[in-house]
N, C-alpha and C positions, 0 to 999 in steps of 0.2 A: 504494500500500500504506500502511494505518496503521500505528501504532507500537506502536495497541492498549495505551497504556499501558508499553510499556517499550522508550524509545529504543535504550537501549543494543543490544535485540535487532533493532530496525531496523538501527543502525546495523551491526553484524556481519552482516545480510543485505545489506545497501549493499556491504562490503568483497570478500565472498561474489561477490556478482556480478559485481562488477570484476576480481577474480582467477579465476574460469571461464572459461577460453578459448570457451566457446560462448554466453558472456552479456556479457565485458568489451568487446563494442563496442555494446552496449544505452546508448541514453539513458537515466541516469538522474540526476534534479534532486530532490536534497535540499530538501524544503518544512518551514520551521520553524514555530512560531506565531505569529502576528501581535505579539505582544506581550512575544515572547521578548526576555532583555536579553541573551541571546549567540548566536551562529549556528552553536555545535555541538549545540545543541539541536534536535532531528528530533521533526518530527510525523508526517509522512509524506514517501514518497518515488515523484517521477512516473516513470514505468516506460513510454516508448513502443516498444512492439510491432509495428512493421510490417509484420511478415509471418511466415506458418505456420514455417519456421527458426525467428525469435525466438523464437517464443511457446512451440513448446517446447524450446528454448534452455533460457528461462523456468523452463518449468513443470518441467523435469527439475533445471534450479541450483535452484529453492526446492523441490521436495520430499527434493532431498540436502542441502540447507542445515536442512533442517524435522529430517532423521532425525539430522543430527551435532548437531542441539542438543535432543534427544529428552530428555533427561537431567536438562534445565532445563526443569519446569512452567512454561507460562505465557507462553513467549516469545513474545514482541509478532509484528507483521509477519505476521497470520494474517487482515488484513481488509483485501479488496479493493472498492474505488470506481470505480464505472464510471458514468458518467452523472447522479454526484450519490447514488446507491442505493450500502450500503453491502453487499458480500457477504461470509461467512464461507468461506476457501478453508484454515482449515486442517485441514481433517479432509479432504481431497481426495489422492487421489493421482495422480502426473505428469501420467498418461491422460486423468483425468476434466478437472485443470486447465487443460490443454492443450484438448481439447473445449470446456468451459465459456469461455478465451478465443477460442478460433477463432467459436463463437457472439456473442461480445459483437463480435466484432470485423468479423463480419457485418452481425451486426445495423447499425451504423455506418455502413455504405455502402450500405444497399438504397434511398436515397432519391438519395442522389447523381450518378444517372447524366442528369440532365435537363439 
């Protein structure tokens, strides 16, 4: 996930998912910028999904995380990266999130079985 411009709202989706009992045992590694000169600086943050649970674990914490911060224009943490391509997931809801990751998360393994 990006930060899209406003850590602070990563960072409360970071906190967010750690206190969700159906997300706080999700990897998730705080990635800052390269060139940052401190390390509470958030650019993005990796989110490994291993499986249908997780994901919409996931997709249910961030679209209740999305609706309690409804109130605030603009919060960050609404653009997801999958393979280098950047996707726009906040106009998504649980269902579709959830779908759109169980796809990307397909797609991943259809070459692997050789």
């Amino acid at each position: 996930m990006l930060a899209d411009g406003d850590e602070l709202g990563l960072k409360s989706l970071t906190s967010w998912l750690r206190k969700d009992s159906g997300t706080a045992h999700l990897h998730v590694d705080p990635v800052g910028p390269e060139n940052a000169s401190t390390m509470s600086v958030l650019d993005a943050v990796d989110i490994v999904l291993s499986n249908a649970i997780a994901i919409t674990n996931f997709a249910v914490a961030y679209a209740t995380w999305r609706e309690a911060k409804a109130h605030r224009p603009g919060t960050g943490a609404g653009t997801l990266v999958h393979g280098g391509t950047p996707v726009d997931i906040s106009h998504l809801s649980a269902d579709e999130l959830a779908v759109l990751l169980t796809r990307l998360r397909s797609g991943e393994h259809e070459g692997d079985a050789e």
